[in-house]
C-alpha positions as CSV (number, residue, x, y, z in Angstrom):
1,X,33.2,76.3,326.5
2,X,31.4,78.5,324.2
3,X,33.4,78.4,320.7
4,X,34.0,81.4,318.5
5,X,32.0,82.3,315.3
6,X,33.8,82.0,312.5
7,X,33.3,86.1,310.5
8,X,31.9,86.3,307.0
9,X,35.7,86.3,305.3
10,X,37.5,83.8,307.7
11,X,34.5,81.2,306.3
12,X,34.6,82.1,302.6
13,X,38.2,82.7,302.5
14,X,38.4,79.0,303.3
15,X,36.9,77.7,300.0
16,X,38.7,76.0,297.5
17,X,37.9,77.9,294.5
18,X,40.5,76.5,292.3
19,X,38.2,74.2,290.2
20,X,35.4,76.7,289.2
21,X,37.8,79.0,287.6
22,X,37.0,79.9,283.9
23,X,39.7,81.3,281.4
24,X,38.9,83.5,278.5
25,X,41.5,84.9,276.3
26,X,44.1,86.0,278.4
27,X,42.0,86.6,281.6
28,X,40.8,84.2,284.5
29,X,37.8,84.6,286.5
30,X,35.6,82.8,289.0
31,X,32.3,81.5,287.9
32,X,29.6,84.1,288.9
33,X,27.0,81.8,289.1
34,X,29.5,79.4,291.0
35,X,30.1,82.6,293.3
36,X,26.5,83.2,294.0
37,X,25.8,79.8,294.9
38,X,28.8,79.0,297.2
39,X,27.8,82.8,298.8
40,X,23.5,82.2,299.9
41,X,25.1,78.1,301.0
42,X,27.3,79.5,303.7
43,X,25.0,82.7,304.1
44,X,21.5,82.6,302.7
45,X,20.1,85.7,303.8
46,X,23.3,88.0,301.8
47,X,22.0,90.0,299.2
48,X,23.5,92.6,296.5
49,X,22.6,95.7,295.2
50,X,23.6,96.9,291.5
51,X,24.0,100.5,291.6
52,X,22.1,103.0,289.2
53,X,22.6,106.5,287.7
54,X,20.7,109.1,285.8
55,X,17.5,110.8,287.1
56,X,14.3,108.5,288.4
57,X,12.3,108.1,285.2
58,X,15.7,106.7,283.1
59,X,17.8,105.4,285.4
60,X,20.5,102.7,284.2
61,X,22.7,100.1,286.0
62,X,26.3,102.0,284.3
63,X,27.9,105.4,284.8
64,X,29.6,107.2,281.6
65,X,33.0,108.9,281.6
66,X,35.7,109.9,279.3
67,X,37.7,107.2,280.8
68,X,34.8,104.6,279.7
69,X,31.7,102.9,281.3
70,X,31.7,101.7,284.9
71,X,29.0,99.2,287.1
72,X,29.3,98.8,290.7
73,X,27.9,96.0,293.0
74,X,27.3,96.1,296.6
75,X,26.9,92.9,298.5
76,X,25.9,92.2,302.0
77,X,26.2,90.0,304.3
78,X,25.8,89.6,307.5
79,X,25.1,93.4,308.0
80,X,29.0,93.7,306.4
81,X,28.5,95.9,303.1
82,X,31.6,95.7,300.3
83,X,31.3,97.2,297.1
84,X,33.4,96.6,293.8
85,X,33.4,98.8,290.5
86,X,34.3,97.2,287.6
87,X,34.7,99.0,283.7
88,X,32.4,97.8,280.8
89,X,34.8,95.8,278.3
90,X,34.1,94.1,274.9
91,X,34.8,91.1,273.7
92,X,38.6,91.6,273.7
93,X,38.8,93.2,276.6
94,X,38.9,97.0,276.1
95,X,36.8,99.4,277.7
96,X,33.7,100.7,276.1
97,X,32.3,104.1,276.8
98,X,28.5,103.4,274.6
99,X,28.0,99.7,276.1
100,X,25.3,97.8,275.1
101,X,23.2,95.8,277.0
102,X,25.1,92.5,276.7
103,X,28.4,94.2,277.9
104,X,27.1,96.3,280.5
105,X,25.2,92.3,281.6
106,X,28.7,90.8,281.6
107,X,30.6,93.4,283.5
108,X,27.5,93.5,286.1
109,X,28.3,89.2,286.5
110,X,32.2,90.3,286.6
111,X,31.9,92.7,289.2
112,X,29.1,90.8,291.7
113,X,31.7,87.9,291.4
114,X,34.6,90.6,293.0
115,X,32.3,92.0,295.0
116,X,31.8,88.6,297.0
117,X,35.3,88.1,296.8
118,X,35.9,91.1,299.0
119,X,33.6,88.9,300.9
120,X,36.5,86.4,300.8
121,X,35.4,84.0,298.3
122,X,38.4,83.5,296.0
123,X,40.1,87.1,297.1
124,X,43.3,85.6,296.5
125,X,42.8,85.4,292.7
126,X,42.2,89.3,292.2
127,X,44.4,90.4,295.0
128,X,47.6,88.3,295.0
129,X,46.8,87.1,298.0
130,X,48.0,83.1,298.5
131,X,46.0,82.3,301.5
132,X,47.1,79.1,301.3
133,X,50.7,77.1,302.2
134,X,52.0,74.4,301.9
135,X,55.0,72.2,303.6
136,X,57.5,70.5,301.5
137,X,56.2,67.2,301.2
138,X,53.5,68.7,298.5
139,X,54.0,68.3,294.9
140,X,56.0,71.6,294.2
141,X,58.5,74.0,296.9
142,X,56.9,75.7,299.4
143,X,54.7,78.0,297.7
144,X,56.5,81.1,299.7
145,X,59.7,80.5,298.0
146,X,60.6,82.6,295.1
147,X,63.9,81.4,292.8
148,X,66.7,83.2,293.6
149,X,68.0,84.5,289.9
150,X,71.6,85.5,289.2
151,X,72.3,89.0,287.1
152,X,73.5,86.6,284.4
153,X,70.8,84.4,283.2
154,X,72.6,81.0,282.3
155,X,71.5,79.8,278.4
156,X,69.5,76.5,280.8
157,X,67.6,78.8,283.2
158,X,68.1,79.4,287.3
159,X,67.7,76.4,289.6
160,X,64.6,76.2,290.9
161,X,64.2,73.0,292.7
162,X,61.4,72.2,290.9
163,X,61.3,68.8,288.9
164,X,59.5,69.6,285.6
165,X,59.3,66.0,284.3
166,X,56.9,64.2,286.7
167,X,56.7,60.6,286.6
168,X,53.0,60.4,287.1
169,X,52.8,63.7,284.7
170,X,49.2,62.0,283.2
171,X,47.5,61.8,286.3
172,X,45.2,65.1,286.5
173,X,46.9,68.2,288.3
174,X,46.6,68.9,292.1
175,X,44.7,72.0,294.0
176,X,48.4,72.3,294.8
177,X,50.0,72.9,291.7
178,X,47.0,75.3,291.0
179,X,46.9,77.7,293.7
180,X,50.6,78.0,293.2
181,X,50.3,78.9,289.2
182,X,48.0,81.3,290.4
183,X,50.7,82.9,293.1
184,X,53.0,82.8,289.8
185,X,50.8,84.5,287.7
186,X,50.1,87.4,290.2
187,X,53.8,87.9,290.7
188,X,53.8,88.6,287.0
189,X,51.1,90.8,287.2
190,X,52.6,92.8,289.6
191,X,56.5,92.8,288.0
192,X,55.1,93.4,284.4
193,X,52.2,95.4,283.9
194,X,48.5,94.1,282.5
195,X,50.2,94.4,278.9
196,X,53.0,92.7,278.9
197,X,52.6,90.6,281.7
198,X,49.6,89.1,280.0
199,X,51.5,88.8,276.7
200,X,54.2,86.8,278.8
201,X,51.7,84.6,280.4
202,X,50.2,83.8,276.9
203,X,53.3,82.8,275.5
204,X,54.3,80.6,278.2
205,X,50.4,78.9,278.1
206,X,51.1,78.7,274.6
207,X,54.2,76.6,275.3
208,X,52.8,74.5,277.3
209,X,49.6,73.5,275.3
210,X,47.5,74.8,277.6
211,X,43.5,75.6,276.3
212,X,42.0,76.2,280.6
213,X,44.0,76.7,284.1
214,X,41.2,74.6,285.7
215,X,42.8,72.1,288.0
216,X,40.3,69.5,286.9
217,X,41.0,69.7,283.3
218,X,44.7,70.1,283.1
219,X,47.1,66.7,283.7
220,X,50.3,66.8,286.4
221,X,52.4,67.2,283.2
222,X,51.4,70.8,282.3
223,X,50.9,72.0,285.4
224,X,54.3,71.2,286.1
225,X,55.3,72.5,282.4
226,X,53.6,75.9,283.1
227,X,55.3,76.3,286.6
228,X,58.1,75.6,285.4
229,X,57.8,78.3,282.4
230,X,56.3,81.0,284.9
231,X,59.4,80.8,287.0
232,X,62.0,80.9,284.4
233,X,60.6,83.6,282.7
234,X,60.2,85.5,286.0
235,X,64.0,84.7,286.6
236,X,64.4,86.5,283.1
237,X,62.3,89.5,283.0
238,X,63.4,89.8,286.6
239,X,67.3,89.2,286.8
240,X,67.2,90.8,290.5
């Protein structure tokens, strides 16, 4: 029986991305270079395109507006072309509209990385897509439950049938635990702006200790800690 190829996003969306994530400031992103590689393993002939402006004798790899800078990417793969524009930012985050050529490098890396993960590498973490569940026997509920908070936020938070104090807390933190902090964190996202959900978020990380969301570097402990803090302050900000 002949079987049925797999298309270019049912493969990458697949991958595990959770330990190659990298956290600066208040952002998380997946490792370009990590990107890259995982991309020409599964498909070695996909390539990407960096798009340029201005007329042939000076063209450059960023268009200027009054809104700021901008790169785009194109990758393609398997004759299936996606393209991602992404704003030049500093150091902090803030959009430039005279780049220079380290910034306009970075944003280029930023935006190849999204571009292949409209590929499906890692969509999830952009998007707010969880693509991955999980039955109750895991470490944490079910990761399509969501608490269910009362108007009146009692003074020791909502029940959330999560157990914050785990007994093993210093063993390392699972894939688990991870791709469900992320689901958090894009329900915040969504409720609370890029402002003050990140301010949130930082507070909570702040609580908690917590220098990297990489699943290999943080212990059962925080994870649960930071769970645990993301759903109560979602209960809070979001007494629904």
């Amino acid at each position: 029986m002949a079987t049925t190829k797999k298309s270019v996003f049912e493969t990458l969306s697949k991958v595990d991305v959770s330990a190659h994530l990298e956290k600066k400031g208040q952002f998380t992103y997946l490792s370009w270079a990590w990107a890259v590689m995982t991309l020409l393993r599964h498909f070695p002939n996909a390539t990407w395109k960096v798009h340029k402006w201005g007329v042939e004798s000076c063209r450059q790899p960023y268009m200027t507006t009054d809104a700021g800078a901008f790169v785009q990417v194109t990758v393609s793969v398997e004759g299936v072309n996606r393209t991602q524009v992404h704003p030049v930012l500093d150091n902090k985050n803030n959009t430039v509209t005279k780049p220079n050529a380290f910034q306009i490098n970075t944003s280029v890396q930023r935006c190849l990385a999204k571009a292949i993960a409209l590929q499906g590498l890692g969509l999830h973490i952009y998007a707010g897509e969880d693509l991955v569940q999980y039955d109750q026997s895991s470490d944490m509920p079910f990761a399509g439950a969501k608490p269910t908070p009362k108007k009146n936020i009692p003074s020791n938070g909502v029940t959330t049938g999560h157990n914050p104090n785990m007994k093993t807390g210093g063993a390392k933190s699972t894939v688990s635990q991870h791709n469900y902090i992320m689901k958090l964190r894009e329900d915040f996202m969504k409720l609370l702006g890029d402002t003050k959900g990140l301010n949130e978020l930082t507070k909570i990380e702040k609580s908690c200790k917590l220098e990297t969301l990489n699943v290999k570097e943080m212990t059962k402990q925080q994870a649960s800690d930071y769970i645990e803090g993301l759903i109560q302050t979602y209960a809070k900000v979001n007494p629904a």
